[in-house]
PDB file of N, CA, C and O in Angstrom:
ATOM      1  N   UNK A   1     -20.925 -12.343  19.621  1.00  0.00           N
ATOM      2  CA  UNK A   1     -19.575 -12.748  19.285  1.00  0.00           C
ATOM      3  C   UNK A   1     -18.823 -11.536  18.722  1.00  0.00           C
ATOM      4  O   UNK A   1     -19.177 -10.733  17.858  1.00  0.00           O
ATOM      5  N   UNK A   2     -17.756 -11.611  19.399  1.00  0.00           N
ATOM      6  CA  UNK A   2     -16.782 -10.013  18.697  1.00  0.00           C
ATOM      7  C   UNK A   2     -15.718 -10.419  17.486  1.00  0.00           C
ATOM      8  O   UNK A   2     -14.810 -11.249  17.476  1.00  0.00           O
ATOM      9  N   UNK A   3     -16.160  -9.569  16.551  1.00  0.00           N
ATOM     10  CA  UNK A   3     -15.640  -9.708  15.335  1.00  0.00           C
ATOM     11  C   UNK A   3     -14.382  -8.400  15.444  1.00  0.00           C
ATOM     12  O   UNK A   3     -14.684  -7.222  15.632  1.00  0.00           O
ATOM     13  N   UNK A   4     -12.882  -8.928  15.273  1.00  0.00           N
ATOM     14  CA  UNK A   4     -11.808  -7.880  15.238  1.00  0.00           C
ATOM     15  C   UNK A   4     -11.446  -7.600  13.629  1.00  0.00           C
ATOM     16  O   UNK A   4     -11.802  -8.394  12.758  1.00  0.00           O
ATOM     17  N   UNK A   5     -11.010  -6.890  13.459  1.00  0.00           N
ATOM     18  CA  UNK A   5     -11.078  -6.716  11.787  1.00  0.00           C
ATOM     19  C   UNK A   5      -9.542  -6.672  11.700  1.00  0.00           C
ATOM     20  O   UNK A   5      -8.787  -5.980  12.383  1.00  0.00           O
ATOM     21  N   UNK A   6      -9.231  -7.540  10.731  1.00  0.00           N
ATOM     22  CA  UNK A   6      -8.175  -7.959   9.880  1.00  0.00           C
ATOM     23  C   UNK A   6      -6.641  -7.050  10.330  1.00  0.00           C
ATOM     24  O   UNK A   6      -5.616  -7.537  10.809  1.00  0.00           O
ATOM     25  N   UNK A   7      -6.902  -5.711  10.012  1.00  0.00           N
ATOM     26  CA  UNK A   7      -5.894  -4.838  10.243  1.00  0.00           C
ATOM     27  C   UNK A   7      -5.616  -4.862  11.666  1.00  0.00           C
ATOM     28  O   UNK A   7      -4.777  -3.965  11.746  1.00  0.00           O
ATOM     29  N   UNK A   8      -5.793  -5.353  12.957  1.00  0.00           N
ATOM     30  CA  UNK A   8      -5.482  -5.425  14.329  1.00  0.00           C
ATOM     31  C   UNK A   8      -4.345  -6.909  14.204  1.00  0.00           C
ATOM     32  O   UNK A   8      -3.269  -7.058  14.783  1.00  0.00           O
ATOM     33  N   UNK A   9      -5.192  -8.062  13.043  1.00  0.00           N
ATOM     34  CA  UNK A   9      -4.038  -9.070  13.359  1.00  0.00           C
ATOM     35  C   UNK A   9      -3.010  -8.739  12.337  1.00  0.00           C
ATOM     36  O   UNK A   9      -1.865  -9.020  12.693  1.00  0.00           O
ATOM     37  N   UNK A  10      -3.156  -8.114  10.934  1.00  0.00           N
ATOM     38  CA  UNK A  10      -1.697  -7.470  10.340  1.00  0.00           C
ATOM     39  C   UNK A  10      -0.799  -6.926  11.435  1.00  0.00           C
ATOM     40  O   UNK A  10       0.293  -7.488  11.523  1.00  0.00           O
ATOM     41  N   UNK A  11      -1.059  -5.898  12.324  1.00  0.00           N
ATOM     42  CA  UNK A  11      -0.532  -5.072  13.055  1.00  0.00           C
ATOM     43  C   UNK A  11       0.320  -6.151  14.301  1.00  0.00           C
ATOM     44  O   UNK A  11       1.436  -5.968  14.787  1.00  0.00           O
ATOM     45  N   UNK A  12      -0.368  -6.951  14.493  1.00  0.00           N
ATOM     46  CA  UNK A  12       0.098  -7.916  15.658  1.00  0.00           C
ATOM     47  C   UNK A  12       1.218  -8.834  14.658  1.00  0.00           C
ATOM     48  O   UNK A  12       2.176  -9.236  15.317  1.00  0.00           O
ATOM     49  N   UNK A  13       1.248  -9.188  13.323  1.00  0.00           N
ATOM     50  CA  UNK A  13       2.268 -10.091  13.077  1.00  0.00           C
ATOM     51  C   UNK A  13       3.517  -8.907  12.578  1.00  0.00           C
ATOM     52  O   UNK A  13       4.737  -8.987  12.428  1.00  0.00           O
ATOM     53  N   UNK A  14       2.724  -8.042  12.454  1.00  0.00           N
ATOM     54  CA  UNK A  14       4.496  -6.878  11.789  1.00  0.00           C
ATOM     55  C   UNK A  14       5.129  -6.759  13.322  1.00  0.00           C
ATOM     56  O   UNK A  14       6.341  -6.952  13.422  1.00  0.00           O
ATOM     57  N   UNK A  15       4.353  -6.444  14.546  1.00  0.00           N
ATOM     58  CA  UNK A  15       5.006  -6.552  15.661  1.00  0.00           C
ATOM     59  C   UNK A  15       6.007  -6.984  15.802  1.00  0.00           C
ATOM     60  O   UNK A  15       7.085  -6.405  15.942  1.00  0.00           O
ATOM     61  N   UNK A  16       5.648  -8.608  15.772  1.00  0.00           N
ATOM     62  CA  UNK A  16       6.287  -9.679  16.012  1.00  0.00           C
ATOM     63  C   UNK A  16       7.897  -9.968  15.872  1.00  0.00           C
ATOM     64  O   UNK A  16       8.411  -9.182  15.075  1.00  0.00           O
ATOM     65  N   UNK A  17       8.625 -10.705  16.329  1.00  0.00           N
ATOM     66  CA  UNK A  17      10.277 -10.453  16.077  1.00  0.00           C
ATOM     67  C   UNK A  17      10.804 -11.620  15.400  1.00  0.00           C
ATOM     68  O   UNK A  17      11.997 -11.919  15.333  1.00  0.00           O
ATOM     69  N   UNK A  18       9.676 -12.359  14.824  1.00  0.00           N
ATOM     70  CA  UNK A  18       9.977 -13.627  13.741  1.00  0.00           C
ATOM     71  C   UNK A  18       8.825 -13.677  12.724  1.00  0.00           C
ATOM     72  O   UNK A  18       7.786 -13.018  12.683  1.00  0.00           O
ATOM     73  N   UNK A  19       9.279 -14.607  11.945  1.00  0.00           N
ATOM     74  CA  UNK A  19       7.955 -15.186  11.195  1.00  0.00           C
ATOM     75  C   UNK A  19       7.020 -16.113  11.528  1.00  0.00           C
ATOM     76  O   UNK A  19       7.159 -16.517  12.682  1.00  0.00           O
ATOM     77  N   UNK A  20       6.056 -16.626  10.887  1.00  0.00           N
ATOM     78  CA  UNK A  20       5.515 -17.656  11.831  1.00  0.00           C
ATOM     79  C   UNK A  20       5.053 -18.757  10.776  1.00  0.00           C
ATOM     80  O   UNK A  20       4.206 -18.381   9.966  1.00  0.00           O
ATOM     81  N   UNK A  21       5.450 -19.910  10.698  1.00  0.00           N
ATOM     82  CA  UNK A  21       4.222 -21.075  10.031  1.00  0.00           C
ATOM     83  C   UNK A  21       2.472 -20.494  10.011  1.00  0.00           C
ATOM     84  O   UNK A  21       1.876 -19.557  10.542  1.00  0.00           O
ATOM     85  N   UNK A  22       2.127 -21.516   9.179  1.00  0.00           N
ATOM     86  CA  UNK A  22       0.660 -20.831   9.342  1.00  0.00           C
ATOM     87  C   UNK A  22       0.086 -21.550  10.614  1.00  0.00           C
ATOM     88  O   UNK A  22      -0.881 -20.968  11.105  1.00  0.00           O
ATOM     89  N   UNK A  23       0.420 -22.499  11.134  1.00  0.00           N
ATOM     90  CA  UNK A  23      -0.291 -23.265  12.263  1.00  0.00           C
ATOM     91  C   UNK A  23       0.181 -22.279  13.321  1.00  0.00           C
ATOM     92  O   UNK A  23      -0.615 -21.720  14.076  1.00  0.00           O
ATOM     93  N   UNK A  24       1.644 -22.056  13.362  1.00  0.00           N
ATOM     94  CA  UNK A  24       1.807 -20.986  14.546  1.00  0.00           C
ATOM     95  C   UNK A  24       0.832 -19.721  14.430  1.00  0.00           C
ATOM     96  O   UNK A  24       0.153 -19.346  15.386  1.00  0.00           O
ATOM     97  N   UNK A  25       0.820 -19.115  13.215  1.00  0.00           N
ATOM     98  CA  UNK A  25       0.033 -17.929  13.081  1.00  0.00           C
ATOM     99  C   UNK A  25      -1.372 -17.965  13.664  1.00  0.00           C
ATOM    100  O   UNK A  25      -1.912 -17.026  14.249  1.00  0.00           O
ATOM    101  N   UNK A  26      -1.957 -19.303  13.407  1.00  0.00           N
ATOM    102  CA  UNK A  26      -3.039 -19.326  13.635  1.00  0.00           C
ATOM    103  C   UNK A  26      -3.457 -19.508  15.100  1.00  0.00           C
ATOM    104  O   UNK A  26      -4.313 -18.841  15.682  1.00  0.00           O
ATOM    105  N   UNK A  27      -2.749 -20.475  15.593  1.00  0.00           N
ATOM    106  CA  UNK A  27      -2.575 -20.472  17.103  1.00  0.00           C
ATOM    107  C   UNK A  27      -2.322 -19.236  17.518  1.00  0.00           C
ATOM    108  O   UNK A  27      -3.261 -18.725  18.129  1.00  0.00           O
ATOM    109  N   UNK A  28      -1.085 -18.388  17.355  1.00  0.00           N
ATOM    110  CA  UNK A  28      -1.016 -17.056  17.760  1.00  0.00           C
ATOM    111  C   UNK A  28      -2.226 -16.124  17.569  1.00  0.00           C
ATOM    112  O   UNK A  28      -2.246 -15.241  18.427  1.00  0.00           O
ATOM    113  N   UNK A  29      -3.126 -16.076  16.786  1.00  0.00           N
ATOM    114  CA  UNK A  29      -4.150 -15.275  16.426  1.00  0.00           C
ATOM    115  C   UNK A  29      -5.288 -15.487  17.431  1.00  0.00           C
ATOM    116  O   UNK A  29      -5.978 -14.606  17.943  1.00  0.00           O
ATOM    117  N   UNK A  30      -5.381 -17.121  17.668  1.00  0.00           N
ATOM    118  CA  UNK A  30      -6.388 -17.344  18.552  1.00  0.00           C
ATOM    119  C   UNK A  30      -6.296 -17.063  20.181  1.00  0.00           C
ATOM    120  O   UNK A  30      -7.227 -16.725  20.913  1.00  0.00           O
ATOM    121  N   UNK A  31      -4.512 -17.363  20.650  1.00  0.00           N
ATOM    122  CA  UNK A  31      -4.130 -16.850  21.715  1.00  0.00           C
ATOM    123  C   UNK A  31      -4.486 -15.543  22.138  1.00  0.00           C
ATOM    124  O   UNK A  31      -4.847 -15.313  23.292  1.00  0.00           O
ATOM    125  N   UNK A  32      -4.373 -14.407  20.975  1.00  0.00           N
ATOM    126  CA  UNK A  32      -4.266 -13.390  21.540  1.00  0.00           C
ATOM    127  C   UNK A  32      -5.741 -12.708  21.433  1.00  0.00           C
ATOM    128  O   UNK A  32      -6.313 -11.960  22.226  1.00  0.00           O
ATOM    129  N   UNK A  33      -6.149 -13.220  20.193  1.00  0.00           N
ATOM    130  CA  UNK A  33      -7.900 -12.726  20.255  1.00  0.00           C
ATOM    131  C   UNK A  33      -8.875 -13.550  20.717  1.00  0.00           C
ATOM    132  O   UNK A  33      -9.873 -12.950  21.117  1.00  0.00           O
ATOM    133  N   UNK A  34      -8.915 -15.088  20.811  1.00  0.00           N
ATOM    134  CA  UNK A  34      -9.704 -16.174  21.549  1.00  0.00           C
ATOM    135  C   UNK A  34     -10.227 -17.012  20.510  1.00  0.00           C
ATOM    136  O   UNK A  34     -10.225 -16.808  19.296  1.00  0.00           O
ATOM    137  N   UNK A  35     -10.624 -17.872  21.085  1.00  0.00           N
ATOM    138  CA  UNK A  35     -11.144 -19.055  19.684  1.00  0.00           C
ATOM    139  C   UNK A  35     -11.836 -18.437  19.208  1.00  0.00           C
ATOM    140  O   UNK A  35     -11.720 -18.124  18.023  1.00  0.00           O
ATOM    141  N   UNK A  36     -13.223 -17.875  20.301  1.00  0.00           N
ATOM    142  CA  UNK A  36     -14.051 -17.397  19.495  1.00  0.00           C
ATOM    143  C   UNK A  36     -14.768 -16.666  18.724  1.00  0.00           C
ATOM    144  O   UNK A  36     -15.895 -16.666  18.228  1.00  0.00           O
ATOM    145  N   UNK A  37     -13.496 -15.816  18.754  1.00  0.00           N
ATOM    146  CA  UNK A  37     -13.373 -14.605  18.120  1.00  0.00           C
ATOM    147  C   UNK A  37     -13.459 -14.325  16.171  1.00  0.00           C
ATOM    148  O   UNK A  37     -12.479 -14.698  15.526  1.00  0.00           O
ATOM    149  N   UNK A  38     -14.423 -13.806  15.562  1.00  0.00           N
ATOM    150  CA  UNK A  38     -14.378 -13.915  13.766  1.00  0.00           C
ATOM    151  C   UNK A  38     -13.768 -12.435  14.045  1.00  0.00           C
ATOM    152  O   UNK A  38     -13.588 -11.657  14.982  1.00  0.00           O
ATOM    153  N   UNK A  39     -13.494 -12.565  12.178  1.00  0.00           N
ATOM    154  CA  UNK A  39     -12.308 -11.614  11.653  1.00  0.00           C
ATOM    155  C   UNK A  39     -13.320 -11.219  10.827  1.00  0.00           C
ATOM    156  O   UNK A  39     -14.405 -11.797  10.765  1.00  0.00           O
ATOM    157  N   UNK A  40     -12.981 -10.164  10.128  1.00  0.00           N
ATOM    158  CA  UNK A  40     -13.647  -9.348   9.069  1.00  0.00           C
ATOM    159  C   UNK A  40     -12.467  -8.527   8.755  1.00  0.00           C
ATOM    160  O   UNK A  40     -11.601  -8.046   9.487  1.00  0.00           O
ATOM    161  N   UNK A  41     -12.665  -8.486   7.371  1.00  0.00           N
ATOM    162  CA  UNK A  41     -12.067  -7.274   6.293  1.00  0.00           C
ATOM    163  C   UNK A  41     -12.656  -6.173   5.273  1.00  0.00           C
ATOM    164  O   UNK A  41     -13.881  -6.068   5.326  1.00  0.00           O
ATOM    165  N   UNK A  42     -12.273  -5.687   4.739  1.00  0.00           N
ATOM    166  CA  UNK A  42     -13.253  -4.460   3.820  1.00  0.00           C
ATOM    167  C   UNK A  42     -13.811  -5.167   2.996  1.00  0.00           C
ATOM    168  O   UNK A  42     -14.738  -4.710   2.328  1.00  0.00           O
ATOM    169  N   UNK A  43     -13.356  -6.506   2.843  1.00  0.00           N
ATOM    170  CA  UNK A  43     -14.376  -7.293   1.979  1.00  0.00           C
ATOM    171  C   UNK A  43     -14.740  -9.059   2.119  1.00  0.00           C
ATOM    172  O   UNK A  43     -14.949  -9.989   1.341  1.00  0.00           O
ATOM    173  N   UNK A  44     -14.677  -8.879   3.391  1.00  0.00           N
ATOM    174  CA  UNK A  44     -15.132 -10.643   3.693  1.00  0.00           C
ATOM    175  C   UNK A  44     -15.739 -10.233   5.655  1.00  0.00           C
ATOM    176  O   UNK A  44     -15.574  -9.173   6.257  1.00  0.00           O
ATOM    177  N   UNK A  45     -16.193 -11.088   5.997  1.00  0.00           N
ATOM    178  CA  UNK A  45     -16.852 -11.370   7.424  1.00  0.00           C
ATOM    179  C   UNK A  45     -17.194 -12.589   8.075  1.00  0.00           C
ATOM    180  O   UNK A  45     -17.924 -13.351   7.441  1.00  0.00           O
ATOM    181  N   UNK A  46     -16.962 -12.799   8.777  1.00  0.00           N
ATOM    182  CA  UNK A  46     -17.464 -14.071   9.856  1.00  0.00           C
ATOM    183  C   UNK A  46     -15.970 -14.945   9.931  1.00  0.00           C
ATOM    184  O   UNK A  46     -15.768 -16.146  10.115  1.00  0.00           O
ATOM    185  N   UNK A  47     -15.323 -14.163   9.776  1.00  0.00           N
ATOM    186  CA  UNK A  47     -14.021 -15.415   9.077  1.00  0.00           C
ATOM    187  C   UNK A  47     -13.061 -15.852  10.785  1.00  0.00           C
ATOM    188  O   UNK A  47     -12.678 -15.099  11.680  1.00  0.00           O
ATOM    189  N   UNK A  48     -12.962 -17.237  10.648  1.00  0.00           N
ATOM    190  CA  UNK A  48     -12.387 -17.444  11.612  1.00  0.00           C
ATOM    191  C   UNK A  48     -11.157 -17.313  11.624  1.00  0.00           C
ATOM    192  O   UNK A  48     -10.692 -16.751  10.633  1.00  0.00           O
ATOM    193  N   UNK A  49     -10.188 -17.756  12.694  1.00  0.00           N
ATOM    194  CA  UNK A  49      -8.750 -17.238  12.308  1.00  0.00           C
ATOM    195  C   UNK A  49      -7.963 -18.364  11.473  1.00  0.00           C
ATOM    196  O   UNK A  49      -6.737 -18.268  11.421  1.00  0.00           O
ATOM    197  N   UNK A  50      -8.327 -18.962  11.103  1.00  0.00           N
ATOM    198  CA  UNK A  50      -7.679 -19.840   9.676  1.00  0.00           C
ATOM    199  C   UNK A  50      -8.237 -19.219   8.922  1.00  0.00           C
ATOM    200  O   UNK A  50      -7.519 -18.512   8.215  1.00  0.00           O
ATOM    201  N   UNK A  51      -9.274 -19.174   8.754  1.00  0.00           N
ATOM    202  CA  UNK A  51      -9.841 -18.343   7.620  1.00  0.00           C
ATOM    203  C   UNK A  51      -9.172 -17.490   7.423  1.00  0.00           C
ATOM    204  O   UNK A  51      -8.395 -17.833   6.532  1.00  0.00           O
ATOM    205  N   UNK A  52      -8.934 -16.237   7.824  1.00  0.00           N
ATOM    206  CA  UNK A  52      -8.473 -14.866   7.989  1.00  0.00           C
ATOM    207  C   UNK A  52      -6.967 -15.088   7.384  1.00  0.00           C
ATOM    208  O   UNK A  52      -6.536 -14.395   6.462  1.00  0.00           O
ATOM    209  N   UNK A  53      -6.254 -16.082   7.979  1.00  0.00           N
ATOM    210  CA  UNK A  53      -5.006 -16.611   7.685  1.00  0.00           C
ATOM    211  C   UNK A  53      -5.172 -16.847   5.877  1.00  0.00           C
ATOM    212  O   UNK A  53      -4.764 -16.073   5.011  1.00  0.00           O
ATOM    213  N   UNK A  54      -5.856 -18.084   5.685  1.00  0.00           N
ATOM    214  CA  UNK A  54      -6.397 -18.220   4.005  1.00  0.00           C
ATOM    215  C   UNK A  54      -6.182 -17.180   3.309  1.00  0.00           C
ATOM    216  O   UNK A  54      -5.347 -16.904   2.447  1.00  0.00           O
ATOM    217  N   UNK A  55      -7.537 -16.302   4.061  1.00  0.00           N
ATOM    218  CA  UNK A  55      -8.051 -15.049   3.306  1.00  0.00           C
ATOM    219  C   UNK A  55      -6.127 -14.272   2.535  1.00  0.00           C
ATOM    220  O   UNK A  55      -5.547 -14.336   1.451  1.00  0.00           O
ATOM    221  N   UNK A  56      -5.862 -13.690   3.782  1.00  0.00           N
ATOM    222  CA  UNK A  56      -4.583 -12.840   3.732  1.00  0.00           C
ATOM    223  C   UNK A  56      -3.640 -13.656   2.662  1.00  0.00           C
ATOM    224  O   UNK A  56      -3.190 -13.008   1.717  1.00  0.00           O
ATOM    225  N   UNK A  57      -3.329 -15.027   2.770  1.00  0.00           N
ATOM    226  CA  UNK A  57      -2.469 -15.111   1.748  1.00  0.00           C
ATOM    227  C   UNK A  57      -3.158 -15.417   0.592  1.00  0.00           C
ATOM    228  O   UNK A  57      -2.583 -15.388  -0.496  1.00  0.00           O
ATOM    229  N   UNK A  58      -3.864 -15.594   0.658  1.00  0.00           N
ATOM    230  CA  UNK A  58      -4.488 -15.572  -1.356  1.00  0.00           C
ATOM    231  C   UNK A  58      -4.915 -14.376  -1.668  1.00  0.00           C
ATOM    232  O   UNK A  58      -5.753 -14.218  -2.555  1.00  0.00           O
ATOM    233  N   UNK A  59      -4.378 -13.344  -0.957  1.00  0.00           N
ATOM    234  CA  UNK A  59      -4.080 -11.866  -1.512  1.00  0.00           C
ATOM    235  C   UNK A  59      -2.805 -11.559  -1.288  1.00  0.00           C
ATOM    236  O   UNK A  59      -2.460 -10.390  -1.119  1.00  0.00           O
ATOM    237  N   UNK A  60      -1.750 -12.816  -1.253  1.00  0.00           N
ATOM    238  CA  UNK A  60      -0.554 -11.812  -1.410  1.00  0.00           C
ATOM    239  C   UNK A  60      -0.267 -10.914  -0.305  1.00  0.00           C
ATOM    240  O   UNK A  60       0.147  -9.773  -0.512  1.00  0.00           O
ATOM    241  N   UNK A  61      -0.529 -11.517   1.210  1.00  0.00           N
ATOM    242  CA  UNK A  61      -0.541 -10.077   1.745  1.00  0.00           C
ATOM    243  C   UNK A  61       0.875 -10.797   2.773  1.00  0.00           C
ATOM    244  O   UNK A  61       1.346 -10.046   3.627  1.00  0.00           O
ATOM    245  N   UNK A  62       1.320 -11.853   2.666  1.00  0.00           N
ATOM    246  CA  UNK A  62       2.514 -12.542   3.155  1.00  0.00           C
ATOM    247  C   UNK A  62       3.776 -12.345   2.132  1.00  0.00           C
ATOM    248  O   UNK A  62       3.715 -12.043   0.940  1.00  0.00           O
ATOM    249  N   UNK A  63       4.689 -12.545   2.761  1.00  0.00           N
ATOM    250  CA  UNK A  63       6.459 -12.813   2.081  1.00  0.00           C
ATOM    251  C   UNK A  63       6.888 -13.798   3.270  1.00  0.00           C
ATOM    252  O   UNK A  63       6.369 -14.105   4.343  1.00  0.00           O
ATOM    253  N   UNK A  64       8.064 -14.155   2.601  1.00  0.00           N
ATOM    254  CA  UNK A  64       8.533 -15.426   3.318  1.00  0.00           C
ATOM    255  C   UNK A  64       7.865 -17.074   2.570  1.00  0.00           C
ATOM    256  O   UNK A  64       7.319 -17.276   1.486  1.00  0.00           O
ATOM    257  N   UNK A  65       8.189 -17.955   3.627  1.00  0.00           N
ATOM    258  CA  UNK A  65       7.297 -18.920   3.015  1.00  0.00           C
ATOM    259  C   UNK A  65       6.924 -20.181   3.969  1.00  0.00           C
ATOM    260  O   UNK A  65       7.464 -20.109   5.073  1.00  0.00           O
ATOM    261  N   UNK A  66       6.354 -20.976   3.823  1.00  0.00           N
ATOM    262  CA  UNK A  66       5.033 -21.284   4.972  1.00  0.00           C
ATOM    263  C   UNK A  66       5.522 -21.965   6.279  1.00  0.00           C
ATOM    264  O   UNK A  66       4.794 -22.658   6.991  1.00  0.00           O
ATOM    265  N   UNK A  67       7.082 -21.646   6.568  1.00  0.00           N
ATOM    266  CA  UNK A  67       7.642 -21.630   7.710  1.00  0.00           C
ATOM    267  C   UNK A  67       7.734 -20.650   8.391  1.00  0.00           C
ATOM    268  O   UNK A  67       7.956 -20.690   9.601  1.00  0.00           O
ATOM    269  N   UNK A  68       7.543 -19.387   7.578  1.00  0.00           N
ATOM    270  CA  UNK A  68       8.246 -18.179   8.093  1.00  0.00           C
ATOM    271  C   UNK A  68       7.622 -17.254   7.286  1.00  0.00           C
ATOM    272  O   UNK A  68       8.268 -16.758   6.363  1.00  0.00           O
ATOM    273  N   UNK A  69       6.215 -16.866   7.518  1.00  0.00           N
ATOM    274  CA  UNK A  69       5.359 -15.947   6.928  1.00  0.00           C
ATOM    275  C   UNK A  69       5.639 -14.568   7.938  1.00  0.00           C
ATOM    276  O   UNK A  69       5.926 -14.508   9.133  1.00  0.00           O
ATOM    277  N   UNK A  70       5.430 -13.526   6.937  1.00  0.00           N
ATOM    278  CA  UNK A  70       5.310 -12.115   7.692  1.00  0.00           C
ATOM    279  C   UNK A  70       4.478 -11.190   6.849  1.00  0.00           C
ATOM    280  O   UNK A  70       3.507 -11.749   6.339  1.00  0.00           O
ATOM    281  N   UNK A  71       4.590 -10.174   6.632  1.00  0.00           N
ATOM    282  CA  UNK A  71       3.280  -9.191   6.274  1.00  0.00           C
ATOM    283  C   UNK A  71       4.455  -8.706   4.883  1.00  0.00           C
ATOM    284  O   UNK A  71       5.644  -8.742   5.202  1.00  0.00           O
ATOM    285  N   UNK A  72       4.293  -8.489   4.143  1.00  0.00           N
ATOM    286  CA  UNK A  72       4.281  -7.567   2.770  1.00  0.00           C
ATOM    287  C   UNK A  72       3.914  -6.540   2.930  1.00  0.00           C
ATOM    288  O   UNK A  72       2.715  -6.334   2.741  1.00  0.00           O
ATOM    289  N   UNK A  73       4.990  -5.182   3.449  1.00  0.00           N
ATOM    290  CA  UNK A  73       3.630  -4.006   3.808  1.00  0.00           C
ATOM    291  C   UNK A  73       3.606  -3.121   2.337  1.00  0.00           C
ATOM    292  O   UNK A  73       3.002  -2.048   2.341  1.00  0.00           O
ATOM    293  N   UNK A  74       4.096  -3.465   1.415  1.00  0.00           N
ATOM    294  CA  UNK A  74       3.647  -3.147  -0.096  1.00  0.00           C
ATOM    295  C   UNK A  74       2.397  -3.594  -0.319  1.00  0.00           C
ATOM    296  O   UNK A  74       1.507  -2.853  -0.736  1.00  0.00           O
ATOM    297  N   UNK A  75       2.249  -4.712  -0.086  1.00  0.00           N
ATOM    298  CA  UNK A  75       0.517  -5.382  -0.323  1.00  0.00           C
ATOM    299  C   UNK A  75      -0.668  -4.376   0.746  1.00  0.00           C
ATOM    300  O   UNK A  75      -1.843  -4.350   0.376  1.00  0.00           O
ATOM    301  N   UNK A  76      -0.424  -3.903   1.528  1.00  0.00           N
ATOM    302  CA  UNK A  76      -1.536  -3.317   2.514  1.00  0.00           C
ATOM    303  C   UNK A  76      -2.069  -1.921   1.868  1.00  0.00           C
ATOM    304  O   UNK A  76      -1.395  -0.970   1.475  1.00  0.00           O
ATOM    305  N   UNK A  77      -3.404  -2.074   1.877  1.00  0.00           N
ATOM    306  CA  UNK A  77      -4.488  -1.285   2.377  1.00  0.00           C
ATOM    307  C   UNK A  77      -3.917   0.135   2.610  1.00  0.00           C
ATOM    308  O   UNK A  77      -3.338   0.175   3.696  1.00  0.00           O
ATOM    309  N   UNK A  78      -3.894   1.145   2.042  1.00  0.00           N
ATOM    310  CA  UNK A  78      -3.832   1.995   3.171  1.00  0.00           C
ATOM    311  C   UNK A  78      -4.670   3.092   3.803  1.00  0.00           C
ATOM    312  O   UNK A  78      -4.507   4.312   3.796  1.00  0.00           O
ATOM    313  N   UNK A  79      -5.984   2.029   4.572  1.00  0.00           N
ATOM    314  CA  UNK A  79      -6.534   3.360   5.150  1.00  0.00           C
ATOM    315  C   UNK A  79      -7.321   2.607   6.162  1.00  0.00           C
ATOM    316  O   UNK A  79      -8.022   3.211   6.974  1.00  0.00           O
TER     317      UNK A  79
END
């Protein structure tokens, strides 16, 4: 099973030319990487894409609000 790491789906929602609900997000995440695809970050693994979704906002890593989530790029990682 291929695990994509976290920073590929940040990168795919700053893309993006809206915000998204979290159900859209999550659907969008699975569209573009597959159901069965887990997520990993510098500090979590196996995470599915709700998960990953979870994960990211209980770090603050969203603005907007749960109609219209997007990335905080003050909150990111940088490396």
């Amino acid at each position: 099973m291929e695990s994509i790491h976290g920073h590929d789906v940040i990168e795919m929602i700053q893309q993006a030319d809206h915000g998204f609900s979290r159900v859209e997000l999550v659907s969008a995440i699975e569209t573009k990487f597959g159901t069965d695809t887990r997520f990993h970050t510098c500090s979590a693994e196996n995470l599915t894409a709700e998960g990953l979704v979870e994960f990211l906002a209980a770090r603050g890593k969203f603005v907007g609000n749960d109609n219209a989530l997007a990335i905080d790029p003050s909150k990111l990682c940088q490396h």
